[in-house]
C-alpha positions in Angstrom: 118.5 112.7 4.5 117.9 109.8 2.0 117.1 106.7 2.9 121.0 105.3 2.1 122.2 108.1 4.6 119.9 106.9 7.1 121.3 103.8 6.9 125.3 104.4 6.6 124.3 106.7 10.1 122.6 103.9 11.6 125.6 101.3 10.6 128.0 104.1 12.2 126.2 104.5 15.4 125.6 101.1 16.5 129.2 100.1 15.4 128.2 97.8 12.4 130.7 99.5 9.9 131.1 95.6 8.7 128.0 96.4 6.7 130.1 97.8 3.6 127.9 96.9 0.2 124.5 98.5 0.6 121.3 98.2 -2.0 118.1 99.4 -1.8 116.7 95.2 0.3 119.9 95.7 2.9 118.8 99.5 3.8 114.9 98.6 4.5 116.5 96.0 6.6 118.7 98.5 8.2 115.9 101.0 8.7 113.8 98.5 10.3 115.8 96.8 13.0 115.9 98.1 16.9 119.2 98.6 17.0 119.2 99.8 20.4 117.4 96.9 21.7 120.0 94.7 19.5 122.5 96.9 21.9 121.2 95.8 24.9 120.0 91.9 24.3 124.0 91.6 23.0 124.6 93.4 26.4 122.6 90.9 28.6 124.0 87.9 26.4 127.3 88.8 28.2 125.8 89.3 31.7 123.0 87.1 32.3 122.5 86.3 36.4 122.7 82.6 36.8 119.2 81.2 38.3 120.8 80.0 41.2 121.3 83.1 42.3 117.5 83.1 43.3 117.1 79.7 44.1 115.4 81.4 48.0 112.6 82.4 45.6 111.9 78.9 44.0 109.1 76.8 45.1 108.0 73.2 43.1 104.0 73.6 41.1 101.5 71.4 42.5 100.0 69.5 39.0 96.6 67.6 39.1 97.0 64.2 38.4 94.4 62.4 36.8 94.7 59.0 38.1 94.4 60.3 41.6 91.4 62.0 41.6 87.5 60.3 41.3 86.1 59.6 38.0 83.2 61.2 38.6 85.7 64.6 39.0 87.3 63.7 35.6 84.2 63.4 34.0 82.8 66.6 35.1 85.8 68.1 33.8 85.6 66.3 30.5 82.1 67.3 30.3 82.7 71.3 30.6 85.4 70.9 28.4 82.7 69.3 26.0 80.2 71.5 25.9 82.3 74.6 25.7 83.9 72.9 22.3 80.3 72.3 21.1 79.4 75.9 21.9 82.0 76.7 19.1 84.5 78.8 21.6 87.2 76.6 20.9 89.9 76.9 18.6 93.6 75.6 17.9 96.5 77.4 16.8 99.6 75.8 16.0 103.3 77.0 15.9 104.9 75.7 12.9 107.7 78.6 12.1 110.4 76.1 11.7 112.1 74.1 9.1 113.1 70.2 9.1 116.8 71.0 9.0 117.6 68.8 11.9 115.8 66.0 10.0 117.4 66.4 6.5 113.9 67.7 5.1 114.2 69.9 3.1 111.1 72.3 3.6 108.6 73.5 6.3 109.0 70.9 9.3 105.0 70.3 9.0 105.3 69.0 5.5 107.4 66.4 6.7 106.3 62.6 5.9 106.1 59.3 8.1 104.6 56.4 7.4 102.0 56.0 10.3 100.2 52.7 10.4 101.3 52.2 6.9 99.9 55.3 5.3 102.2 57.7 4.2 101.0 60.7 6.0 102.8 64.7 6.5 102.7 65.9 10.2 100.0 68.9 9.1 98.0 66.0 7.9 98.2 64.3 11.4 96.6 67.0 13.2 94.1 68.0 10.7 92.7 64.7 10.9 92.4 65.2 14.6 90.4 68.6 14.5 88.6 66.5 11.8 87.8 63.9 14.3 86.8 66.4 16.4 84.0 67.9 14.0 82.6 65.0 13.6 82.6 64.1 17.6 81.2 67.3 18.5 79.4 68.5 15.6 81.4 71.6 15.0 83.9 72.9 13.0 87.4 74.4 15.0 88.8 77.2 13.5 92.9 76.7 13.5 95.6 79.6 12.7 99.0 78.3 11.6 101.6 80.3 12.8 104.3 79.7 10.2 107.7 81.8 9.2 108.9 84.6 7.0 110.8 81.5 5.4 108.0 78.9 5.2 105.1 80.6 4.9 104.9 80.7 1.2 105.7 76.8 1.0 103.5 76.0 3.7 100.5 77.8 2.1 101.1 76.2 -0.9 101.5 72.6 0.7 98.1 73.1 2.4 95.9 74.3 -1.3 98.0 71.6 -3.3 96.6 68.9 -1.1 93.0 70.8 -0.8 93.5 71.5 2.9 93.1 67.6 3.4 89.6 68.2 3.5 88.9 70.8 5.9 87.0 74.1 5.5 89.5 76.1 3.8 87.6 79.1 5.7 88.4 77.8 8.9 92.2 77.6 8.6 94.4 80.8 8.5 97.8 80.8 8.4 100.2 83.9 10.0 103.4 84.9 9.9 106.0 85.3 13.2 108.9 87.9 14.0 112.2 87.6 13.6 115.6 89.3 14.7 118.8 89.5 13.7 121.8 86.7 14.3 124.2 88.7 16.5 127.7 87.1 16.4 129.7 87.6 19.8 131.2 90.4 18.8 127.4 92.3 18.5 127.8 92.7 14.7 125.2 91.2 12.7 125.6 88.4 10.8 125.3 88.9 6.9 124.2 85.9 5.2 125.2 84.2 1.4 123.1 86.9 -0.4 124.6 89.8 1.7 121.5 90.5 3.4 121.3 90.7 7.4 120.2 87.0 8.7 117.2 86.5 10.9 115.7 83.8 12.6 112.2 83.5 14.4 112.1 85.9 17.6 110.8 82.4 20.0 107.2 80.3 20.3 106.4 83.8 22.8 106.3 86.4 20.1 103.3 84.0 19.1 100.5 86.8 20.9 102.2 89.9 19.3 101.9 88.2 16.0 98.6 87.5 16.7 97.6 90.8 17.5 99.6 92.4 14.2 98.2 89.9 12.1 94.6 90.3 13.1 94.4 86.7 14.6 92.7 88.1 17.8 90.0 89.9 15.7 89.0 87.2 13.9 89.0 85.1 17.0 86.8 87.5 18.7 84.4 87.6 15.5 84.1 83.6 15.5 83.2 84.5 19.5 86.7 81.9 20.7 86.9 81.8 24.3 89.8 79.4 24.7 92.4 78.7 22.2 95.1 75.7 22.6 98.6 76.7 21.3 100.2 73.8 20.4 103.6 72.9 18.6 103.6 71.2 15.1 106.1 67.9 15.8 104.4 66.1 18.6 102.3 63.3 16.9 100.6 63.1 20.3 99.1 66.3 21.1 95.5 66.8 22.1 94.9 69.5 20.4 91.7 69.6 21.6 91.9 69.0 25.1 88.4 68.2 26.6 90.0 67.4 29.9 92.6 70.4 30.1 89.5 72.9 29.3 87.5 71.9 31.8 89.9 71.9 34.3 90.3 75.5 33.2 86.8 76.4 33.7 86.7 74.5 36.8 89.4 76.6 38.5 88.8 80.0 36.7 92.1 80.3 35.5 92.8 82.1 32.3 95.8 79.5 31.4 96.2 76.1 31.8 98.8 73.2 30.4 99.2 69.8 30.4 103.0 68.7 31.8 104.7 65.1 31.5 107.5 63.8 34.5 110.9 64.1 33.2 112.3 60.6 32.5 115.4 61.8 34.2 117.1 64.5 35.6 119.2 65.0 32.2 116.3 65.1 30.1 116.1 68.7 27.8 112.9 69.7 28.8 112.0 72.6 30.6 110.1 72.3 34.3 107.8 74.1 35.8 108.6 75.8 39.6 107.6 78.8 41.3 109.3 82.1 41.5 108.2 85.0 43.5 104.9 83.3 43.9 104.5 83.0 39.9 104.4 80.3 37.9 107.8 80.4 35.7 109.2 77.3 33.5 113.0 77.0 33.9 115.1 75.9 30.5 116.7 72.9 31.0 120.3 75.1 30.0 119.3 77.1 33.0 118.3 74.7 35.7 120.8 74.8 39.0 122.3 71.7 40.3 120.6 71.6 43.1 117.1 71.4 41.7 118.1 69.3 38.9 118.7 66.3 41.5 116.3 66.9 44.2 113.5 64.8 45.0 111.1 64.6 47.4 109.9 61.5 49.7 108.5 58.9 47.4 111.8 58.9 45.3 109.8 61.9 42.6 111.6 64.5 41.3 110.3 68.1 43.2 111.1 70.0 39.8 110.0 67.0 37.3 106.9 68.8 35.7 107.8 69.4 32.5 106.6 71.7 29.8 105.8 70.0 26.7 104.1 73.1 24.9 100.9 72.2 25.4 99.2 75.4 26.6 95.5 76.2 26.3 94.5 80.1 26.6 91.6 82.3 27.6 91.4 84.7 25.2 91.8 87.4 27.6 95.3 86.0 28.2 96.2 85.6 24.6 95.3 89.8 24.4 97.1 90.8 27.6 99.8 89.1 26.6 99.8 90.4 23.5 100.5 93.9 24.8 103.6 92.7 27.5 107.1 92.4 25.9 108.0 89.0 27.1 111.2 89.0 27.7 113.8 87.7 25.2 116.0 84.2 25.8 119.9 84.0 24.0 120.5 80.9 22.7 123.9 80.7 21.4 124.1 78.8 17.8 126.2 78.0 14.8 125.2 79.6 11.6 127.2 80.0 8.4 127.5 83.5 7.0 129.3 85.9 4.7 132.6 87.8 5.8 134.0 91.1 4.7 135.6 89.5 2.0 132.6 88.4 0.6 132.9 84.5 1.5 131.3 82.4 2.6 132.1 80.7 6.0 130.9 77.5 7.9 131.5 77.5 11.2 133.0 74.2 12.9 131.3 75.7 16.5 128.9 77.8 18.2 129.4 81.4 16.9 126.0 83.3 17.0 123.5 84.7 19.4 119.8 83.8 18.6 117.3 85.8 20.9 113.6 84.1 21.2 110.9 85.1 23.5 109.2 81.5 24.8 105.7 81.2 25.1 105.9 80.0 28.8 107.2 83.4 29.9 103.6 84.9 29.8 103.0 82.5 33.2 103.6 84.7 35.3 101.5 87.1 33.6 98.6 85.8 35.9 98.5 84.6 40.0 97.4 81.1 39.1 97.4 78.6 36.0 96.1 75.4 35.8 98.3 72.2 35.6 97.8 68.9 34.6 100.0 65.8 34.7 99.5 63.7 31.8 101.3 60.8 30.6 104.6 60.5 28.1 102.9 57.5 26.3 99.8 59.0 25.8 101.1 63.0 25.4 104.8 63.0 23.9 106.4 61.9 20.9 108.1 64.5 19.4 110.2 64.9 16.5 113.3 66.7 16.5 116.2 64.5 15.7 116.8 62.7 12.9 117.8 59.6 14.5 117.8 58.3 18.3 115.6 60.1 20.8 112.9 61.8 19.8 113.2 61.4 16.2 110.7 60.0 13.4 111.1 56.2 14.7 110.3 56.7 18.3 107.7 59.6 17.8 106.2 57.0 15.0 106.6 53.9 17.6 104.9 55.7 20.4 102.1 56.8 18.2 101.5 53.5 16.5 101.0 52.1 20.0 98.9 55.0 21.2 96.5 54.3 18.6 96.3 51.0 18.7 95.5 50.7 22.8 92.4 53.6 21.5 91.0 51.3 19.4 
């Protein structure tokens, strides 16, 4: 059986006859999707157990706070954490898959530019600056992968040589590419997009290891002799990417994962929070989180499920390779995506009419007994950027940095 035959089978089996005008970039596409897995993720999209179901199992995280432990603690911890990054087993990686559509930028969301202290600067520039502050505080140079996406990649390689890698070691910077699966629309056919191929969109911030692994990111890891690895996301302006205090904490405990969490400003804020479930460390979307933990606070007025997780998460390389080899289980997020009918046209959708399945990186928690956690502070930790206007868009995220900065110097 030809390729073409294979195909047309594989259309007929899985009940995605809607797939009419094959060519030779459609069947390689058809050939190498899991249908069957598409099968069932469309399945639990339709079925999915609300959390409150198991609300017996859940427990609040207990986070070390900084301010409430001696300074001669937090400078012990600071201290590991320093000599382990002037060992040279440290490295960053940074998750930058995505593009600035939210933000009317039209390219890779790291290319976008702010004006930071009056210097027009791109958010890649930000945080090679900061691993370039680094070399020079600890007399080494960090090796950092850039996970980017079959869509950016190209761009974003090309944004990185045309400004010379803003002076870093071009050797030290290595740039990978994530997964993807098909868009699913809710009647489980895939969605064909304005050039009548399948569309695909990034498979989550957890199919970060697997990528890793396929790509050879953990070998070269392994050859530099990395111990720990922070994985952090591209549009906070205030991430520590290299996290003296969060490492040594780490060591400290001998846990193979630790991350740095914020309070949530208020029950309604779209973060995800950390709990217990089972006994296991688990973050909770804030789409999934039950009444009833949403609202419930503890003695001093606190919230009891307030840790949030702000995606930044340092690794031991162990854990990066074990949980390379679990299949982290996949998240449907339901969107609104434009795509191309049976007639051939194109449609906009006014409303939500797609499933999007992502793996999140926080899922591979519970991969381990016990993770380190540390409370850190909004001013100091988190100004994203994903709105164009209002909260956390450019003018806050630039706000909060400017005043970050200027309380450093």
């Amino acid at each position: 059986m030809n390729k073409m035959d294979r195909a047309r089978e594989i259309l007929k089996k899985y009940n995605q006859t809607h797939i009419k005008n094959l060519n030779e970039e459609l069947v390689e596409q058809i050939l190498k999707i899991d249908f069957e897995q598409l099968q069932e993720l469309y399945a639990e999209a339709n079925s999915s157990e609300p959390i409150e179901n198991d609300i017996k199992n859940i427990e609040p995280v207990k986070a070390i706070n900084p301010d409430k432990i001696s300074k001669e603690e937090l400078e012990n911890y600071i201290k590991m954490g320093e000599d382990k990054v002037r060992e040279g087993r440290y490295a960053v990686a940074i998750m930058a898959g995505g593009q600035g559509t939210r933000l009317s930028h039209n390219g890779p969301k790291g290319t976008f530019m702010l004006t930071l202290n009056s210097e027009e600067k791109s958010l890649f520039q930000v945080i090679v600056e900061k691993l370039k502050s680094a070399q020079k505080q600890y007399n080494v140079t960090l090796p950092c992968y850039i996970m980017t996406s079959p869509e950016n990649n190209d761009e974003t390689v090309s944004f990185f040589e045309k400004n010379n890698y803003f002076g870093y070691p071009k050797e030290y910077i290595k740039f990978f590419k994530q997964e993807e699966q098909p868009l699913l629309d809710k009647q489980g056919k895939v969605l064909i997009d304005e050039n009548g191929l399948i569309k695909f969109a990034s498979d989550g911030n957890g199919g970060i290891f697997f990528s890793m692994a396929k790509n050879g990111i953990i070998n070269d890891m392994k050859k530099r002799n990395i111990e720990w690895v922070f994985i952090g996301s591209v549009d906070n302006l205030l991430v520590k990417y290299v996290d003296t205090l969060l490492l040594g904490l780490a060591i400290e405990k001998n846990v193979k994962i630790a991350t740095r969490t914020i309070i949530k400003n208020s029950p309604y804020e779209r973060v995800g929070v950390l709990c217990k479930r089972n006994g296991k460390v688990k973050v909770i979307e804030y789409t999934e989180i039950p009444k009833k933990m949403r609202f419930a606070v503890d003695e001093t007025g606190e919230m009891v499920y307030g840790e949030s997780h702000i995606m930044c998460n340092l690794f031991n390389i162990e854990a990066i390779e074990k949980a390379s080899t679990k299949e982290l289980k996949y998240h449907i997020a339901v969107k609104k995506s434009k795509y191309m009918n049976e007639e051939g046209k194109v449609v906009e959708p006014t409303e939500e009419n797609c499933y999007k399945f992502e793996k999140f990186i926080f899922d591979s928690f519970c991969l381990f007994d016990e993770i380190a956690i540390l409370r850190g502070k909004r001013e100091e930790d988190f100004a994203p950027i994903k709105n164009e206007k209002g909260i956390d868009s450019p003018e806050t995220a630039k706000k909060m940095y400017e005043e970050y900065i200027a309380k450093k110097v």
